[in-house]
ZALO-587717 format. One record per residue (C-alpha): residue number from 1; residue in one letter; x, y, z. Coordinates in pm, 1 decimal, always signed. Example, Ala and Ser with C-alpha at 12.3 -4.5 7.8 and 13.67 -1.06 7.14 Angstrom:
// residues 2
1,a,+1230.0,-450.0,+780.0 .
2,s,+1367.0,-106.0,+714.0 .
//
This chain:
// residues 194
1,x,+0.0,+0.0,+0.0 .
2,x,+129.5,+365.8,-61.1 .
3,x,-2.4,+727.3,+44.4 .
4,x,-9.6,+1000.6,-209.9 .
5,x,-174.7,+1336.9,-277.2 .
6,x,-518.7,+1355.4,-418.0 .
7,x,-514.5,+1467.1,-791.5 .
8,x,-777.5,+1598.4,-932.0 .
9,x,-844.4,+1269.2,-1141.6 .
10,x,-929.7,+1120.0,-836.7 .
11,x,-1191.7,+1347.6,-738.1 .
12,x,-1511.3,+1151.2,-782.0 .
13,x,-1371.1,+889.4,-555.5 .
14,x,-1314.2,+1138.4,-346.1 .
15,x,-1652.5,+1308.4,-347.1 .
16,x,-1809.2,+936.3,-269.7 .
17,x,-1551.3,+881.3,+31.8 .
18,x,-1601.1,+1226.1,+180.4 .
19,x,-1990.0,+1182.2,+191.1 .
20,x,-1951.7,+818.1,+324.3 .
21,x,-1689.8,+1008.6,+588.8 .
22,x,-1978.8,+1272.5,+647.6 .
23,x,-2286.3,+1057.9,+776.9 .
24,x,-2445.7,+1208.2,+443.6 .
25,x,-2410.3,+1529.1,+540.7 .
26,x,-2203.3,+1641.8,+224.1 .
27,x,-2444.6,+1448.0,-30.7 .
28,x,-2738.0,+1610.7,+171.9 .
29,x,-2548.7,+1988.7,+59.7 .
30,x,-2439.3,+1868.0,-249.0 .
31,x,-2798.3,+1768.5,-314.1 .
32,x,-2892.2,+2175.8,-263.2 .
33,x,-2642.9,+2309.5,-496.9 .
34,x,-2763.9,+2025.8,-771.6 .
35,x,-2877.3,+2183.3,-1107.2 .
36,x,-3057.2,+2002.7,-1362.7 .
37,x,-2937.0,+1660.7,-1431.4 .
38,x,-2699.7,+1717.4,-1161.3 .
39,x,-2665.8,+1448.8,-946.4 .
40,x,-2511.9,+1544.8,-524.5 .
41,x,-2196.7,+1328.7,-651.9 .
42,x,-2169.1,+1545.7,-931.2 .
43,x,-2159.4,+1826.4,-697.2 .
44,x,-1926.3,+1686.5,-430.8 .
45,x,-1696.5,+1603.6,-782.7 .
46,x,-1690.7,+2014.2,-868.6 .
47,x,-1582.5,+2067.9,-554.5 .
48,x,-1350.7,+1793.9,-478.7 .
49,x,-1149.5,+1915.1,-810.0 .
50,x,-1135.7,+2286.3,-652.5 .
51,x,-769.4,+2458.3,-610.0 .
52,x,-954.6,+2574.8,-257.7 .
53,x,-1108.4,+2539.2,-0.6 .
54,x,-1192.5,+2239.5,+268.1 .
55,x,-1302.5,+1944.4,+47.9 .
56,x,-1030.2,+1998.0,-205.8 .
57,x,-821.1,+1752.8,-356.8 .
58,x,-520.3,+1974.8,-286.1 .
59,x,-626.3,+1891.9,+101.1 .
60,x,-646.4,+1491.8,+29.3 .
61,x,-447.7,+1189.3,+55.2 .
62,x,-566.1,+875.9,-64.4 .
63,x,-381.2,+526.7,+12.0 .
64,x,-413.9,+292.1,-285.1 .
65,x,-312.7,-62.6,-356.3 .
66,x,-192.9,-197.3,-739.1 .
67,x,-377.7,+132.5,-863.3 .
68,x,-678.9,+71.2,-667.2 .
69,x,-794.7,+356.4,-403.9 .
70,x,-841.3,+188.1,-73.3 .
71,x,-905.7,+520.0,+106.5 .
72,x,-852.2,+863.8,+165.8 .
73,x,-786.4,+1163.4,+414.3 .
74,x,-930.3,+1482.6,+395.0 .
75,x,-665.4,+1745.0,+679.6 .
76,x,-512.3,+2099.6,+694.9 .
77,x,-462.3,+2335.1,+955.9 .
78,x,-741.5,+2547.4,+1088.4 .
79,x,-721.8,+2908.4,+1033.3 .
80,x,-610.3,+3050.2,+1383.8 .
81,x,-815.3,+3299.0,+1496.2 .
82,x,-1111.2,+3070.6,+1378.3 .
83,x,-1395.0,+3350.7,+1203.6 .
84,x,-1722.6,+3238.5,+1354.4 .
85,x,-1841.3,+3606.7,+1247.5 .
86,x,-1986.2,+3477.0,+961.1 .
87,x,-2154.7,+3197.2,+1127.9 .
88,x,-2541.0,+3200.8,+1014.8 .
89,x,-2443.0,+3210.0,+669.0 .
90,x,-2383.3,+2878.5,+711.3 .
91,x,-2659.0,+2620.9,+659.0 .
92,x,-2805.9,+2521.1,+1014.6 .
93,x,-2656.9,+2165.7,+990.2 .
94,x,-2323.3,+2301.4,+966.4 .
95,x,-2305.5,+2499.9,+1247.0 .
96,x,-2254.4,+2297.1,+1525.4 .
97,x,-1962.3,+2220.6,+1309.8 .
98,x,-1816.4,+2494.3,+1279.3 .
99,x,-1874.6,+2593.6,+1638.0 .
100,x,-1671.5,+2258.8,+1760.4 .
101,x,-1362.0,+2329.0,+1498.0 .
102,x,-1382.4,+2688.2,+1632.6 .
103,x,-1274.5,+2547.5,+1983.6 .
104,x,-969.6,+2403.8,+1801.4 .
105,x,-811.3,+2677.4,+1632.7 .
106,x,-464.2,+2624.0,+1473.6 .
107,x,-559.4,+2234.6,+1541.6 .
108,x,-426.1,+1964.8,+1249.8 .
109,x,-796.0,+1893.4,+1121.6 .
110,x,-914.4,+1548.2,+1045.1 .
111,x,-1200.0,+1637.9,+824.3 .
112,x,-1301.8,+1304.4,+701.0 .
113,x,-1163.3,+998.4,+715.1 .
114,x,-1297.4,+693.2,+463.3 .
115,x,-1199.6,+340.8,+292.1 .
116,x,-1416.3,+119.1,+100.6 .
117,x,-1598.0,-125.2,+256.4 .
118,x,-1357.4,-430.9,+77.3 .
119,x,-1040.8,-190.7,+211.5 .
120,x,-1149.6,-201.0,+585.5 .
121,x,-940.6,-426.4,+824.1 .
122,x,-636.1,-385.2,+626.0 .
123,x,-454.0,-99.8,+806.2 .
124,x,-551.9,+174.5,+534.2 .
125,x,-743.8,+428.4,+809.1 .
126,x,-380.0,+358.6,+1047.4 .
127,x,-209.0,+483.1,+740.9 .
128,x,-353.9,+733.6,+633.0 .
129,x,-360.1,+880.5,+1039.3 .
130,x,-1.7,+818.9,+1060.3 .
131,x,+37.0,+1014.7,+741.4 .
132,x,-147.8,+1332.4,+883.1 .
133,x,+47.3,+1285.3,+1192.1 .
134,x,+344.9,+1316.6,+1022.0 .
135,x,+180.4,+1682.6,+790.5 .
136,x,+80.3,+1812.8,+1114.2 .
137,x,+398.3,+1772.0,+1307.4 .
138,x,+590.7,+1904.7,+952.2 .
139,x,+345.5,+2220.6,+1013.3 .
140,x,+443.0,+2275.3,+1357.9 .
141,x,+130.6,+2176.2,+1450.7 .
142,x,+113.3,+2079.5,+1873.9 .
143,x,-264.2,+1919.7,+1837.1 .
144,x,-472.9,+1734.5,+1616.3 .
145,x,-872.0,+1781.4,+1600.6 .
146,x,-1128.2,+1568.9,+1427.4 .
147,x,-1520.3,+1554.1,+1489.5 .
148,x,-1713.2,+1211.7,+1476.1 .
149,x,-2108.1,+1116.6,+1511.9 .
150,x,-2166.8,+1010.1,+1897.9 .
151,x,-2313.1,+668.2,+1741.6 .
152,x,-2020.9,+641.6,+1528.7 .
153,x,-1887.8,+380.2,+1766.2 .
154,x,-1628.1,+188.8,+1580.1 .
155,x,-1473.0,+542.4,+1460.3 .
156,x,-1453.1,+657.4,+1804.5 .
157,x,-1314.5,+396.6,+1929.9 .
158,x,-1052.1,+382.7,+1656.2 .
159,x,-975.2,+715.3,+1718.0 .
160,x,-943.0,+715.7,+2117.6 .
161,x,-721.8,+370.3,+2046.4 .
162,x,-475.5,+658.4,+1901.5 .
163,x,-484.9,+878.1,+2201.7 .
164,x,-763.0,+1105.7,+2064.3 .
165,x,-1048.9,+1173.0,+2362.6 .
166,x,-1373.3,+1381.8,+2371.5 .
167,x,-1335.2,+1768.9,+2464.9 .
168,x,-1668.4,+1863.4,+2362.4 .
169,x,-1990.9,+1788.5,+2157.4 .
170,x,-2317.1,+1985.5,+2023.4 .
171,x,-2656.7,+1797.8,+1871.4 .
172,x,-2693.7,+1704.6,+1525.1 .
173,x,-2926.3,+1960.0,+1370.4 .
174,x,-3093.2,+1666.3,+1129.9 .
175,x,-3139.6,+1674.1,+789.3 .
176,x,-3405.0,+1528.1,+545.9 .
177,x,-3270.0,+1197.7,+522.1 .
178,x,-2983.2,+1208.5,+875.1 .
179,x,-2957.1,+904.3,+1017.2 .
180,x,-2733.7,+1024.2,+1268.1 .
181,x,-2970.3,+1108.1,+1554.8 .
182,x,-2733.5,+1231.9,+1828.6 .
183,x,-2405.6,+1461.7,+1889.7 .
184,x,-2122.8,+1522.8,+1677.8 .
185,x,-1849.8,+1511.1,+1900.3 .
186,x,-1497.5,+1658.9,+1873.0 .
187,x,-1227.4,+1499.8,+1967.3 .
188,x,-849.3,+1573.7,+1999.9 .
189,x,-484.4,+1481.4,+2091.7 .
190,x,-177.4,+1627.7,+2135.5 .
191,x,+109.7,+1508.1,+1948.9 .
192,x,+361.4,+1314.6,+2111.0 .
193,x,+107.7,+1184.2,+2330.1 .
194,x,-70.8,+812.6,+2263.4 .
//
């Protein structure tokens, strides 16, 4: 297995792993900025292949195996200050979001995390976390930040198994379609700890 940087080739890939990452969150947005024959992958594709912002390939690292993409990592450091200023232009779902990375500023960001269903059990996700590990402490980066649905149990529990543990957490604002009926909690760990 090998990590690499995202290209923009694999941004559909990327789009579909990021939503999967997101609860459904992303395909929910995607599905709002859909025109026409658009479908919410198509979407999460445009943006995926952007130079900037969050979900950008530029931001991604996928692990792949003989040419196939196992899985991919979506980090970068949070803007320190954090702007909450501009806070209810955001869609209500995202807000508790962005509240939650606003306690983290500076923070190496774990924004989503994802491998195919056939790649799990193989050591991809430990890969690609050792991997941003390695960015954030090349960035001079002290902490690392991610957020995680409360009923996400086996991704918690992955996570805390790397020294990450719960600071904080704010209720789900649902969504047509959410499934995830809780918290999203953030969770974070200082490096050279766990």
């Amino acid at each position: 297995m090998q990590i690499r940087q995202a290209v923009k080739a694999n941004a559909r890939e990327l789009a579909y792993l990021f939503s999967l990452a997101g609860e459904g969150l992303p395909e929910y947005l995607w599905s709002q900025r859909a025109k026409g024959n658009e479908s919410p992958l198509d979407v999460g594709e445009q943006r995926a292949r952007r130079e900037e912002g969050g979900f950008s390939y530029r931001h991604a690292q996928i692990c792949s195996h003989r040419g196939r993409l196992m899985g991919m990592i979506v980090d970068y450091r949070l803007p320190d200050p954090y702007p909450l200023a501009d806070l209810t232009d955001s869609p209500s779902v995202v807000q508790p979001l962005r509240r939650l990375e606003a306690r983290v500023p500076g923070s190496w960001y774990i924004r989503a995390l994802a491998t195919y269903e056939t790649s799990r059990g193989k050591g991809v996700a430990s890969l690609l976390m050792s991997q941003a590990e390695a960015s954030a402490i090349a960035e001079g980066c002290d902490e690392m930040s991610l957020i995680v649905a409360s009923e996400n149990r086996v991704a918690r529990v992955f996570q805390e198994r790397r020294g990450f543990r719960e600071v904080d957490a704010l209720p789900v604002v649902p969504w047509p379609g959410c499934q995830t009926g809780e918290d999203w909690v953030l969770m974070t760990r200082r490096l050279g700890e766990g």
